[in-house]
N, C-alpha and C positions, 0 to 999 in steps of 0.2 A: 684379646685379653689385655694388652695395653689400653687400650681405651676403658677398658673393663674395670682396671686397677686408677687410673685419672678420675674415672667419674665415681667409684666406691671413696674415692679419697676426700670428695668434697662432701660428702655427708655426716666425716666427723668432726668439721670446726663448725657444718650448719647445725648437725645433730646436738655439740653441748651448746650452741649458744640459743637452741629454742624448746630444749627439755624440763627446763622449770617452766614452761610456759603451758606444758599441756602434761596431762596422766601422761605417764610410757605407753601405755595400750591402748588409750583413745588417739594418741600421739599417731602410733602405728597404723589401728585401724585406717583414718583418715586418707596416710599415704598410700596403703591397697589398696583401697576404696577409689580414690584417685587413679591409680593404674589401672585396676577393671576398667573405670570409662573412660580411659586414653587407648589403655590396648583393643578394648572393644571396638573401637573404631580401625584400630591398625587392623584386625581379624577381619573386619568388612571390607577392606580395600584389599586384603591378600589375596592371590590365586590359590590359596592353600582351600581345601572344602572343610567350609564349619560342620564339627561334628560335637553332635550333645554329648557326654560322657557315658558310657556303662558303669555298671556298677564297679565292675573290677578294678575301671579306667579313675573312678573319683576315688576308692582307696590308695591309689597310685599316687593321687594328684595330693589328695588328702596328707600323705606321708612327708612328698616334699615343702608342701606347704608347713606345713608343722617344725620342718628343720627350718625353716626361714623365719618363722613366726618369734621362735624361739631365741634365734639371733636378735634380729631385729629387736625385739623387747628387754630383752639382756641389755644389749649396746646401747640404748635409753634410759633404762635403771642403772646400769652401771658406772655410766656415763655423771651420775648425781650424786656417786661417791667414791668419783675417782677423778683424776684430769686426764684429757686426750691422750699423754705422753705416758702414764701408764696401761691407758685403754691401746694405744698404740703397739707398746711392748708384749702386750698380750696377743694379739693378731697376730704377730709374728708367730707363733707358735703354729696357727692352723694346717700351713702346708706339712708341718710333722706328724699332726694328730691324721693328716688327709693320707700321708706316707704308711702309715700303721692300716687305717681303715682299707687301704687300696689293696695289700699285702693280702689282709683276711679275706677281700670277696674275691678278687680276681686273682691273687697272685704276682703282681704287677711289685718289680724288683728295681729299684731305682741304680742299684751297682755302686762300687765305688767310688767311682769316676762322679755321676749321678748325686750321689749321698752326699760327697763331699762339696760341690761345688751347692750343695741345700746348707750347708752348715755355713759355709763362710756367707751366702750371698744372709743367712737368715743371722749371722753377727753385726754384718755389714748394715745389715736393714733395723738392729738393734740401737747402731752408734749412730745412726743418723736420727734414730728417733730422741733419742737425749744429746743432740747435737754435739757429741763428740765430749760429753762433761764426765768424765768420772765417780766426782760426788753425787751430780743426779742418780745415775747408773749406783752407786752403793745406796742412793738414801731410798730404792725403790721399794717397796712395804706390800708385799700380799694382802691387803686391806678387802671390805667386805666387796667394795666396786670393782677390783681385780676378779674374785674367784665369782660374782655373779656372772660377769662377761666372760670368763673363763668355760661357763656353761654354753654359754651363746655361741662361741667359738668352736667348740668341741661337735656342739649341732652344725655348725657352718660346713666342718670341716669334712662330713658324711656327705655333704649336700653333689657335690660333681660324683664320686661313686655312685651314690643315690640313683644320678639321673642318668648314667649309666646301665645298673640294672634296672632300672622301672620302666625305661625309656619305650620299650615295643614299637616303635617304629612311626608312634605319633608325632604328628607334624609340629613342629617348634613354635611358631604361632600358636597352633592351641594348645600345646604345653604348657606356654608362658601364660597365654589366657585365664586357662581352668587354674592353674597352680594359684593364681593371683586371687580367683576368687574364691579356691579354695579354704588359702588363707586368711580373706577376710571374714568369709563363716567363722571358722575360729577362734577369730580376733574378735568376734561379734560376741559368741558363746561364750567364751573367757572370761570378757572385760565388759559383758551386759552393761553393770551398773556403775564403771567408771565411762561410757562411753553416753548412758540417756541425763547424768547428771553433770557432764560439762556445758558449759554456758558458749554453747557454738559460735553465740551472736555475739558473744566481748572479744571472743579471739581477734588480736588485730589482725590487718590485713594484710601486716609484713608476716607473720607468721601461716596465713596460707599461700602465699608467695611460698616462701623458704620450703615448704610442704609441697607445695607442686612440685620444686625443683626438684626433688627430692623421690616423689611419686612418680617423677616423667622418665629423669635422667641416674637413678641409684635404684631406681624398683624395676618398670617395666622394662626399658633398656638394657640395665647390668643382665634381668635376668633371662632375659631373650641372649645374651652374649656369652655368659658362663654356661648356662645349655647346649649352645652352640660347638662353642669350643669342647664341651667336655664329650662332646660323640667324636670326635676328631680327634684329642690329645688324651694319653694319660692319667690318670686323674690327678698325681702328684705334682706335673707339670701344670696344669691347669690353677688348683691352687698357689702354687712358688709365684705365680706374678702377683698376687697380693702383697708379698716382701716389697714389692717396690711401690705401694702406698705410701710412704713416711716421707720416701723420696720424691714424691709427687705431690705432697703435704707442703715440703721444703720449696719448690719452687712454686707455689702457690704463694706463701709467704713473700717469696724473693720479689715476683710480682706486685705483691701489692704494699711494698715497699718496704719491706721487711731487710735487716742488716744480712749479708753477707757472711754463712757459717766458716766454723774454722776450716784451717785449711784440710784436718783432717779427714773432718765429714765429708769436703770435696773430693778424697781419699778415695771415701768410704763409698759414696756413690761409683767412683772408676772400679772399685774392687767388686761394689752389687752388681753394674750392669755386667762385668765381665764372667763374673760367679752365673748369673743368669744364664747366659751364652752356651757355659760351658753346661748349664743343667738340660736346658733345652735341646743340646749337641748329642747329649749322654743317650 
C-alpha cells in the first residue's frame, strides 16, 4: 500500500496537466484500454489458470469496475474546475467515508486508539496539502470541482469493501484483468460519442506517453495492489494509506526542485507517519 499510495500520487499533477487535453471519458477510456493490453499480457505469463467469466462472475466484476469508472471520471471532470490542492483535500476524506462503509457490511470497528490516530494522521495529511498556509486552508470553497470529485471519492471509498465481499476466491490476476475490461465496456457504452469523435491522430505524443504512465503504473498496478492488500488488511486500514498521497506529492515536488516547505509541514509529515503507525498498530 506504500507503493500503492506513491504511484496513485503521480497521476494527479499528470492528470491536471493533460485533462484539457482530451474529454474525461475518452481521457479514461484510453488508460483502461491500455491496461487491458498490458495486463493481458501479465495474465499470460501468470501461473494463475485464465478463466472466462460467468455470468455471476461479470456482475462482480461489472460492480467493481463501475466504482472505478466513476472515480476515475470524476477526478478528470473535477480536476477542470478545481486545483490539485482542493482535489487533494477532498481525497483526504475517503478513508472516513471507507470507515462508515466498512462498519455497515462487515462490522469492522476501528476503536479508539484506531479512530483517533485516522483523525490526526487525516489533519496532518490536510496541512500538508495547503502547505502549512492558513489563508489557503480558510479560502477553500465547496465549488462545483470539489462536490463532482466528492462523488468520485465516495465511489473510491466502497471500492476495498467492495472487493472484499465480491471477491469469491478469484484469482487476483484475473480480478484485476476482467475488472479492467469490465470497465472499459462501460467507459465505452457511456462515453460512445465522446470517444468515436476525438481526433486520436492530433493527440500528441507526449500525451500518450503521460497515458501510458498512467495506464501501466496508476491503473493496472495500483489495482492489482489495493486488491491485494484489501484480502489481507482491513478495509479502513487499506484505504488510511491514501492520507499519505499529498506527502508523496510534496517530495515529488522536493525532487524536482521545488522550494523546501515550512518547517511545520515537516511537522506535519512526522505527526502523519507516526498517526499511520499508530492506526496500522490499532
Amino acid at each position: 500500500m506504500l507503493l500503492f499510495a506513491f504511484l496513485v500520487s503521480t497521476s494527479f499533477t499528470i492528470g491536471r496537466a493533460i485533462t484539457f487535453s482530451l474529454d474525461p471519458v475518452a481521457l479514461t477510456f484510453l488508460r483502461f484500454s491500455m491496461a487491458v493490453v498490458i495486463f493481458s499480457g501479465v495474465a499470460g505469463l501468470s501461473k494463475e489458470q485464465f478463466r472466462f467469466p460467468s455470468l455471476r462472475n461479470w456482475l462482480r466484476y461489472f460492480f467493481l469496475a463501475l466504482l472505478l469508472v466513476i472515480f476515475f471520471v470524476t477526478m478528470f471532470e473535477g480536476l477542470r474546475w478545481t486545483t490539485p490542492l482542493a482535489a487533494g483535500a477532498v481525497f483526504t476524506l475517503t478513508p472516513f467515508m471507507t470507515a462508515i462503509i466498512a462498519l455497515l457490511l462487515f462490522g469492522q470497528r476501528l476503536g479508539l486508539v484506531g479512530l483517533t490516530g485516522l483523525v490526526v494522521a487525516g489533519l496532518a495529511s490536510i496541512w500538508i496539502v495547503f502547505g502549512g498556509e492558513l489563508a489557503a486552508m480558510q479560502g477553500l470553497r465547496i465549488g462545483k470541482g470539489e462536490v463532482i470529485f466528492l462523488v468520485g471519492c465516495a465511489a473510491y471509498a466502497g471500492y476495498a469493501p467492495a472487493v472484499k465481499k465480491l471477491h469469491h476466491g478469484s484469482g487476483l490476476v484475473n480480478l484485476t484483468l476482467w475488472t479492467l475490461v469490465a470497465g472499459s465496456i462501460l467507459l465505452l457504452i457511456y462515453g460512445w460519442s465522446a470517444i468515436v469523435n476525438t481526433n486520436w491522430h492530433l493527440v500528441s505524443p507526449v500525451i500518450y506517453l503521460a497515458v501510458g504512465w498512467l495506464s501501466v503504473f496508476t491503473t493496472a498496478i495500483t489495482f492489482y495492489l489495493i486488491q491485494y492488500a484489501a484480502l489481507r488488511l482491513p478495509s479502513v486500514k487499506v484505504m488510511s494509506y491514501t492520507l499519505l498521497i499529498p506527502a508523496f506529492i510534496l517530495l515529488q515536488q522536493l525532487v524536482n526542485g521545488g522550494s523546501w516547505p515550512d518547517i511545520s509541514v515537516l511537522i506535519a509529515l512526522g505527526v502523519l507517519s507516526g498517526a499511520m503507525l499508530i492506526l496500522q498498530r490499532a
